[in-house]
ZAMARGU-4260 file (C-alpha; in steps of 0.2 Angstrom, whole numbers, plus 5000, padded with zeros to 4 digits):
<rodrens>
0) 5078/5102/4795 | 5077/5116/4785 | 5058/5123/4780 | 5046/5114/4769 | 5043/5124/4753
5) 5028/5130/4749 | 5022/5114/4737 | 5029/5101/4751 | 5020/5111/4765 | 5004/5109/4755
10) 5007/5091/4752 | 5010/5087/4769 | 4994/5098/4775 | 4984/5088/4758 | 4993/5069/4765
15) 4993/5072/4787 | 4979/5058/4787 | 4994/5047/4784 | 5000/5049/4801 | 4983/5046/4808
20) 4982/5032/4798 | 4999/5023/4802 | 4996/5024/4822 | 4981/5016/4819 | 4986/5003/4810
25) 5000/4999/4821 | 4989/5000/4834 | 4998/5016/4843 | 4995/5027/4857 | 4990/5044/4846
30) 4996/5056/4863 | 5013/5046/4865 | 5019/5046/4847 | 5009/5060/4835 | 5028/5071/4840
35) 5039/5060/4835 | 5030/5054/4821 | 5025/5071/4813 | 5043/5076/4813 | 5049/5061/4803
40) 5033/5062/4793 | 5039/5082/4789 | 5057/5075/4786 | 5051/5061/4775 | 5038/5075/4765
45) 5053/5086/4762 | 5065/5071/4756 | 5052/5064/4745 | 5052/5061/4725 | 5039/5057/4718
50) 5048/5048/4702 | 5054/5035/4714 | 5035/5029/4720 | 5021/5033/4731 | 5021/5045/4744
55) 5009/5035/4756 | 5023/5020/4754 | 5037/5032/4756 | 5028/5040/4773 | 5023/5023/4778
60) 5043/5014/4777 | 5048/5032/4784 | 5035/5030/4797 | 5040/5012/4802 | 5057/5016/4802
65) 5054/5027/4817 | 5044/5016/4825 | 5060/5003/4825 | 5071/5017/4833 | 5060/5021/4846
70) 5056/5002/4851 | 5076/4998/4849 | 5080/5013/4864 | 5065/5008/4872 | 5073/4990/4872
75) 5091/4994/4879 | 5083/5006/4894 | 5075/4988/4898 | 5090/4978/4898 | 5099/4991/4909
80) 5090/5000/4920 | 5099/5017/4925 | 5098/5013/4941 | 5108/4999/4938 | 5122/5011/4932
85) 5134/5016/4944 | 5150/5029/4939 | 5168/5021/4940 | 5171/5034/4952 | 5156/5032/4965
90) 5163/5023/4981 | 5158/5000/4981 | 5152/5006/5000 | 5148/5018/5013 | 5164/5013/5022
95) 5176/5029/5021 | 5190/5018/5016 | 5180/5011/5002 | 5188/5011/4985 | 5178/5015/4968
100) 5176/5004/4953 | 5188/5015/4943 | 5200/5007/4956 | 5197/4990/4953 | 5200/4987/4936
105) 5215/4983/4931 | 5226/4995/4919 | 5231/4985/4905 | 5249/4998/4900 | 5254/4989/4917
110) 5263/4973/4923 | 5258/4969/4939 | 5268/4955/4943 | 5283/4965/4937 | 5280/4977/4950
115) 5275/4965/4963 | 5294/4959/4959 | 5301/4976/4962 | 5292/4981/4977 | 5297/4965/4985
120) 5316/4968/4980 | 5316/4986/4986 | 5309/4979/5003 | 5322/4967/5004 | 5336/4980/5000
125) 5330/4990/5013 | 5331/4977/5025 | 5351/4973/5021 | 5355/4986/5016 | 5366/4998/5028
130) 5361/5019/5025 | 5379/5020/5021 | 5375/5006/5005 | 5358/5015/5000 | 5366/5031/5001
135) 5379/5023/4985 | 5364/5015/4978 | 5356/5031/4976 | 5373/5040/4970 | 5374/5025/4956
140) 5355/5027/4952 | 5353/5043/4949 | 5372/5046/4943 | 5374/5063/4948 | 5394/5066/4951
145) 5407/5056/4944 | 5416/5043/4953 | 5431/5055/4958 | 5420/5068/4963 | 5412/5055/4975
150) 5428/5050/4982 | 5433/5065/4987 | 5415/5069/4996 | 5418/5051/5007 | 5435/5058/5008
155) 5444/5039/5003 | 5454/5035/4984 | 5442/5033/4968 | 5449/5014/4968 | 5442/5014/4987
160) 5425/5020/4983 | 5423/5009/4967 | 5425/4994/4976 | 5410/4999/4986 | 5399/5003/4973
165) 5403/4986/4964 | 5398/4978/4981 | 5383/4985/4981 | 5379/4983/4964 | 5382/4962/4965
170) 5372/4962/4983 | 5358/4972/4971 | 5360/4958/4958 | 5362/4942/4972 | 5344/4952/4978
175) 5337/4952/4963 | 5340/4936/4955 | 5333/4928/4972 | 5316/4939/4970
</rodrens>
């Protein structure tokens, strides 16, 4: 708020029974709300035009206004107390192994079920699979060399080796399309 000009600081001095007059109407404790008051009654003083109506109705609607604000806060620390309010990282229990609310909620970017699916394959395909066969699933995943390179590392034809990774690509499928 910037400072009261020299006619609205002698208005506000000429008017400050208005505050006085507004807690006692509403039936206020002076000691609780005189502060918060007086600074909307400063802000109302320094906002106020006197060709738009009275300034004891101005102060008064101001005044009220405040008084909403401060009962709607006072309102929502009753409905919540902050007790009540935990952090999404606190652990649920004193357990060690205890996992925190933030570990609870779902993510929504995510497809559970999808990855339930692909969890379960990948346990099943390491269950039938050889470490020869995953060592070709790996060198068809990620795709490093090319086919006659590969031959030449398991030392057998490039017709040879792509009869083995097409028989681990349809025991991949048969595994999948059973998941």
């Amino acid at each position: 708020m910037k400072p009261l000009t020299e006619k609205q600081r002698q208005l506000a001095e000429k008017n400050h029974g208005l505050i006085i007059s507004f807690i006692q109407r509403n039936h206020l404790d002076l000691d609780e709300y005189y502060g918060d008051l007086a600074e909307t009654y400063c802000v109302a003083i320094s906002s106020y035009n006197e060709n738009k109506g009275k300034l004891s109705t101005y102060i008064f609607v101001s005044l009220g206004n405040k008084m909403k604000n401060i009962y709607k806060s006072l309102t929502y620390e009753k409905i919540i107390p902050k007790e009540l309010i935990s952090s999404f990282d606190a652990p649920l229990s004193t357990c060690e192994c205890s996992s925190t609310l933030a570990e609870m909620i779902p993510d929504g970017r995510r497809n559970v079920e999808n990855e339930v699916h692909f969890k379960m394959a990948w346990e099943q395909i390491a269950k039938e699979f050889s470490g020869f066969e995953l060592e070709l699933l790996n060198n068809i995943i990620y795709n490093n060399q090319t086919q006659s390179e590969l031959a030449k590392r398991y030392n057998t034809s490039q017709s040879s080796y792509a009869r083995w990774e097409k028989a681990v690509k349809n025991k991949v499928r048969r595994i999948l399309t059973d998941a």
